[in-house]
C-alpha positions in Angstrom: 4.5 21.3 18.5 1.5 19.1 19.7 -0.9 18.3 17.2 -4.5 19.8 16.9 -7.6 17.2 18.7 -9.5 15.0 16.3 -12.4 14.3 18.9 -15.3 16.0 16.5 -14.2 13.9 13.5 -14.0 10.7 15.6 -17.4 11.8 17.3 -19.1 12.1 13.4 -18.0 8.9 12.7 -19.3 6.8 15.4 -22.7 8.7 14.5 -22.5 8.6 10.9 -22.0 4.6 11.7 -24.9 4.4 14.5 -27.0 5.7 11.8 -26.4 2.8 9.2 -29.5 1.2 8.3 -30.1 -2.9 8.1 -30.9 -3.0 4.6 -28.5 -4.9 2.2 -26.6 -3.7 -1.3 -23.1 -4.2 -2.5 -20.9 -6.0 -0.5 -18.2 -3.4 1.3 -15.2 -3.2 -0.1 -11.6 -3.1 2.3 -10.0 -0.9 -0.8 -8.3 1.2 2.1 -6.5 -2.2 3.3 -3.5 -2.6 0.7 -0.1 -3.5 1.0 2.8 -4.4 -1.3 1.3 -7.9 -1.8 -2.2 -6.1 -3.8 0.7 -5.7 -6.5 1.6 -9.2 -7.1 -2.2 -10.0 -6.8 -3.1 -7.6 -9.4 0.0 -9.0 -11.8 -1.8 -12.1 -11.4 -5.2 -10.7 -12.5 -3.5 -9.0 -15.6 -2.2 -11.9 -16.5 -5.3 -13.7 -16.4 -7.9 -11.4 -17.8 -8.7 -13.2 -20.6 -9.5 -16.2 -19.4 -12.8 -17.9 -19.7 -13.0 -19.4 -16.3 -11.2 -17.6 -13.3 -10.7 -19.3 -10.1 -13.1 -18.6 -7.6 -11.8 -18.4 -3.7 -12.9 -21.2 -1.0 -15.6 -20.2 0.3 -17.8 -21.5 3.3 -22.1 -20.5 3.9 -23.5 -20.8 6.7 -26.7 -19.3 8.1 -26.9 -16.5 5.3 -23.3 -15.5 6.2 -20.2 -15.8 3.6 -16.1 -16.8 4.5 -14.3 -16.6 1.5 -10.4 -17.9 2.2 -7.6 -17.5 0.4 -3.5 -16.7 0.8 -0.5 -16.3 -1.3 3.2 -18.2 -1.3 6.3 -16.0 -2.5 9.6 -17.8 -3.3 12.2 -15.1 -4.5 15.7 -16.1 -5.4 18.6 -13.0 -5.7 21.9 -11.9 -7.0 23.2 -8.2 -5.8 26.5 -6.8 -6.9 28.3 -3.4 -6.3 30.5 -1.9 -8.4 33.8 -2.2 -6.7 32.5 -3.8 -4.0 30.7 -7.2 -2.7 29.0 -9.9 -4.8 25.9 -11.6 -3.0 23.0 -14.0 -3.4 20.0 -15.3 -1.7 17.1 -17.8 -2.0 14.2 -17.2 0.7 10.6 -18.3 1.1 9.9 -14.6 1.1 6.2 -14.1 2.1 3.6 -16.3 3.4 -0.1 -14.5 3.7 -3.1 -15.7 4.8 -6.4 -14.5 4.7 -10.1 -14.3 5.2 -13.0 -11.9 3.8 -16.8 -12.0 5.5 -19.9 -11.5 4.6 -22.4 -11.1 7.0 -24.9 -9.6 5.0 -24.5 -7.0 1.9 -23.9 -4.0 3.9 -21.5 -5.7 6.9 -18.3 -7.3 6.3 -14.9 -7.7 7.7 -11.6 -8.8 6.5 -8.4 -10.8 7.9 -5.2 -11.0 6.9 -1.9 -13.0 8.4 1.4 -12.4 7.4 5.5 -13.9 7.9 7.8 -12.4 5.7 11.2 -14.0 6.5 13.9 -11.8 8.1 11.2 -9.4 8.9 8.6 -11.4 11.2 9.4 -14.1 13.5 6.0 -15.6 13.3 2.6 -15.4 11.5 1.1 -12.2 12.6 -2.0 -9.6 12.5 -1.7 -7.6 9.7 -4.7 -6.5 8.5 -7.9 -6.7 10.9 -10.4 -4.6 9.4 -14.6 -3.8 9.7 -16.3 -3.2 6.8 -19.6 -1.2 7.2 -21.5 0.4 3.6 -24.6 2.9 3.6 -27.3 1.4 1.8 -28.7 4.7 0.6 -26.1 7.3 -1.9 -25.7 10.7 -0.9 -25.4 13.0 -3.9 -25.0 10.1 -6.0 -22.2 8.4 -3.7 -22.2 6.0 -0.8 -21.0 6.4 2.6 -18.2 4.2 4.2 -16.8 3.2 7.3 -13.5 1.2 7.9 -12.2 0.2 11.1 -9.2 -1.5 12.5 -5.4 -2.6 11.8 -5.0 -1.4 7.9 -2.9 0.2 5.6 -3.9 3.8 5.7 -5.3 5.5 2.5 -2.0 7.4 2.0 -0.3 6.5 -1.4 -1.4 4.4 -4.0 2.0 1.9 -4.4 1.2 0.4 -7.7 4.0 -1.5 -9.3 5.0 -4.4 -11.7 8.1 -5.2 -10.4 9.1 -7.6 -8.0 10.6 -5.3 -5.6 8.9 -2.2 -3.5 9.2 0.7 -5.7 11.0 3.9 -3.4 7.6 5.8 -2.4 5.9 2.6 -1.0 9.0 2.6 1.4 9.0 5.9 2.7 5.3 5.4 2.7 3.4 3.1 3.3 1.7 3.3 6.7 0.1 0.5 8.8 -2.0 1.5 11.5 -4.9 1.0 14.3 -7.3 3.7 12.8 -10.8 4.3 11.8 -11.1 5.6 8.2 -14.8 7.4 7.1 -15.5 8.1 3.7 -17.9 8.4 0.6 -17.8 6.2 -2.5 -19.0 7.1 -6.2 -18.9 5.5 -9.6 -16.2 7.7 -10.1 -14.5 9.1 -7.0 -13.9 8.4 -3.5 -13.2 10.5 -0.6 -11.8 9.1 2.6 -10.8 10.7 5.9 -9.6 8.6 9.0 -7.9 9.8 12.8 -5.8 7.2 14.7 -3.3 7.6 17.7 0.1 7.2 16.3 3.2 5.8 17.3 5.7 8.0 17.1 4.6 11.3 19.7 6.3 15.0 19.3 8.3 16.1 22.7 5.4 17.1 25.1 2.7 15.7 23.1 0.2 13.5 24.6 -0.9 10.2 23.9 -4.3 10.6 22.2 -5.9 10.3 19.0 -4.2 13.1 17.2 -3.1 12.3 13.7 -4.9 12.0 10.5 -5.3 11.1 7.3 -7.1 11.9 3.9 -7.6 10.6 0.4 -9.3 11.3 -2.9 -9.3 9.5 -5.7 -11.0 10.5 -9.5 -11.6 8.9 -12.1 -11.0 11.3 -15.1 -12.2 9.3 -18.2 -12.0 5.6 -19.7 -8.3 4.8 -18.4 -7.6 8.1 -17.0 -7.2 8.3 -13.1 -5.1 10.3 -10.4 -5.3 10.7 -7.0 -3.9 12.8 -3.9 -3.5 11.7 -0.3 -1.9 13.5 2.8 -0.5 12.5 6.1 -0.5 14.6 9.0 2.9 12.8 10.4 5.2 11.2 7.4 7.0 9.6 10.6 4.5 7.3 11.2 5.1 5.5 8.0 6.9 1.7 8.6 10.3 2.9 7.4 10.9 4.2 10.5 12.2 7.9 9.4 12.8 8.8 13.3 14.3 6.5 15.4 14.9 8.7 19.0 11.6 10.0 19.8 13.5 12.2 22.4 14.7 14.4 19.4 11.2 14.9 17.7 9.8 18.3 18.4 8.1 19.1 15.4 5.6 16.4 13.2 5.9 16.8 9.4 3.2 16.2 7.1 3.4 14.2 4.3 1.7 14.4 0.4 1.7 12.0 -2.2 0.0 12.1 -6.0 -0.2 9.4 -8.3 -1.9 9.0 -11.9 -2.8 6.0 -14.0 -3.3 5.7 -17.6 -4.2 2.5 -19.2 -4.7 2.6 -23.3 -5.1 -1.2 -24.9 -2.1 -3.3 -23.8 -0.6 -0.7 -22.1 -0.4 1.0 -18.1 1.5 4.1 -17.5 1.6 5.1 -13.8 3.6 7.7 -12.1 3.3 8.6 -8.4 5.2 11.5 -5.8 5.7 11.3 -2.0 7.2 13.5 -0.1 7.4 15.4 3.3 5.7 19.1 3.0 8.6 20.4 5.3 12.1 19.2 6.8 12.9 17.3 9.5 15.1 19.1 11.9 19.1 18.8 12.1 19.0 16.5 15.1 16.2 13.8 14.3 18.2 13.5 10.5 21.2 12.5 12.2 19.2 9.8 14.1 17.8 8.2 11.2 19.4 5.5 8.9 17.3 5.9 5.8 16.6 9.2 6.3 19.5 10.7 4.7 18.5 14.3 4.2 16.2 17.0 6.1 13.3 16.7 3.6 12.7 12.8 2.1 11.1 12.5 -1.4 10.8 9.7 -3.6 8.8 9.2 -7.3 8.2 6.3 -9.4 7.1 6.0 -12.9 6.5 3.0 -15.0 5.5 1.6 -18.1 3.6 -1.9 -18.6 2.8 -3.8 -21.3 0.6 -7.0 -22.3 2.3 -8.3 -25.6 0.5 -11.6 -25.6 -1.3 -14.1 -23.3 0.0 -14.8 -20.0 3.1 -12.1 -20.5 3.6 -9.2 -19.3 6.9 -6.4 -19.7 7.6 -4.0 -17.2 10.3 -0.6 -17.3 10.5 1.8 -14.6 12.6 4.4 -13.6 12.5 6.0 -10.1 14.7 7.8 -7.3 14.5 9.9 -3.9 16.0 12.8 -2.1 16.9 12.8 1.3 15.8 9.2 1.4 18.5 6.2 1.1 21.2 7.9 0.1 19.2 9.7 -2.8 18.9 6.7 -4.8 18.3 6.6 -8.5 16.9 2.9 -9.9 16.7 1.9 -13.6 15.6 -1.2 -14.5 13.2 -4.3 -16.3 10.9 -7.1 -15.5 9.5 -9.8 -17.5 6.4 -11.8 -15.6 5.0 -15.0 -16.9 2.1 -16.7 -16.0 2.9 -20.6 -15.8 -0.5 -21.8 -14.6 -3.8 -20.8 -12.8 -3.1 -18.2 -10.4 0.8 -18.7 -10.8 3.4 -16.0 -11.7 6.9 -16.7 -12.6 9.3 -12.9 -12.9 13.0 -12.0 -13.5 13.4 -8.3 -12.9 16.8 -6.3 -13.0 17.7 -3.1 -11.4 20.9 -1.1 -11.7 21.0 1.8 -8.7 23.0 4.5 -8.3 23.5 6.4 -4.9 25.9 8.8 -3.1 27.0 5.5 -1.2 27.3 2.9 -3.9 26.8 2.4 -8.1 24.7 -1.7 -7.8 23.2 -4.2 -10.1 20.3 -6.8 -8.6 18.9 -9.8 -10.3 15.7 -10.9 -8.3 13.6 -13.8 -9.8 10.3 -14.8 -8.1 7.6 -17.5 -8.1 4.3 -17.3 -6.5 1.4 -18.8 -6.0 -1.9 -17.6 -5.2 -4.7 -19.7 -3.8 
């Protein structure tokens, strides 16, 4: 089945964005850009919320313009053991990330980000490249947007404590060439975006035919939720298809997360999951894709007991995803010094392949 043409929306927002004005106001945000690592940045922030003085990034002016630099070391050490099965342990320089944020005046910015993660990428590359454009002027009260470039789509919010992925950031999480338009309030945002995506239906052509959209409320004081969908869950980075030759049909994808924050205290939940299956033959191509229909939830429970700590609980599992994996499990996060995290996290899964326990301690260092 080939998708439906996108040429209209692309067409609105090249002249939505010709029609920007020069004149300056709040710097543009790249909120649409996140990744896995916004968690361990964020854990950092927590940690440091009450402190008086809060590091500020380097930053360089020149010529009314703005570079602020920054990047983010991750040393992870791990034990993994399965019940009847093998014992084994690891210590890896896990992620290196490096990155830059412009200014060139209130309304125009961009942002850069490299990235190695080891056993993933063989060298520092490209993973966010993004253009950053703001309306000056609200309509109805809210501010129109445009983002363009190599980003993490808005589909899925991925918020965690924990020092490993939670289930729906792996089935996902979607990095893409793409141009996102949308409209931001005090307390919502819309966002709608089209790019040409990598994995094609049988017969379709190579164009700019998937999509994606996002809104995001915020309800009251703490209270927020949000609902996102994908017009092709097999464009996420898992990989759910990996013979293109069997894909005749594209599946959509939904996800819906809420947040609740009360004094010391975060609870999040959050659902992703494919609106239909995936046919017989494309299943039986696919490693993590263990079932015609993949879903996966997370919920989890943080707390703030005292300066610099942080205790995290979570519970989470899938269906037709990974063996339908159920995870149970802690973390504990410390913050040693300014802008420095040390966690211990443990997780006992269960699956139709295996019954596990993992031990993952982290350090990391953000500068």
């Amino acid at each position: 089945m080939q998708k439906a043409g996108f040429w209209p929306i692309l067409v609105a927002i090249i002249v939505a964005v010709a029609l920007v004005p020069t004149m300056a106001v709040a710097q543009p945000t790249h909120d649409a850009t996140r990744s896995e690592i916004e968690n361990l940045k964020k854990r950092i922030a927590a940690l440091e919320k009450d402190e008086v003085e809060l590091d500020e990034p380097f930053s360089l002016w020149a010529l009314g313009k703005r570079i602020d630099f920054g990047g983010l070391l991750e040393l992870e050490g791990s034990w993994h053991k399965s019940e009847g099965g093998d014992e084994s342990s690891d210590l890896q320089l896990a992620t290196i990330e490096l990155y830059a944020d412009v200014a060139i005046n209130d309304n125009i910015g961009g942002h850069l980000s490299l990235l190695w993660e080891e056993g993933e990428t063989e060298s520092m590359e490209v993973d966010q490249a993004v253009i950053l454009l703001r309306h000056p002027y609200p309509v109805w009260g809210m501010h129109p947007t445009f983002a363009g470039g190599k980003m993490y789509l808005p589909f899925g919010n991925f918020e965690s404590v924990f020092i490993t992925d939670p289930l729906t950031l792996e089935l996902g999480e979607t990095n893409q060439t793409a141009v996102v338009l949308g409209v931001e309030g005090d307390f919502a945002v819309l966002r709608v975006g089209v790019f040409n995506g990598e994995v094609d239906t049988v017969g379709d052509d190579d164009s700019i035919d998937s999509w994606v959209a996002s809104f995001d409320i915020i309800l009251a004081e703490g209270l927020s939720m949000g609902v996102s969908y994908l017009s092709d869950l097999a464009e996420s980075d898992i990989g759910l298809v990996t013979d293109a030759d069997l894909y005749t049909s594209s599946v959509d994808g939904i996800a819906f997360y809420g947040t609740w924050e009360m004094n010391a205290f975060v609870l999040q939940a959050e659902y992703v999951a494919a609106l239909r299956g995936f046919s017989a033959d494309v299943v039986a191509a696919g490693e993590d894709l263990t079932g015609k229909r993949p879903q996966a939830w997370n919920v989890e429970l943080a707390w703030l007991p005292a300066e610099r700590w942080q205790l995290g609980v979570k519970a989470e599992g899938a269906k037709d995803f990974q063996d339908d994996l159920q995870r149970y499990g802690g973390v504990v996060s410390r913050g040693l010094f300014r802008s420095t995290v040390l966690a211990l996290e443990y997780l006992y899964g269960d699956s139709d392949a295996e019954k596990s326990h993992s031990v993952m301690a982290q350090l990391a260092f953000q500068f």
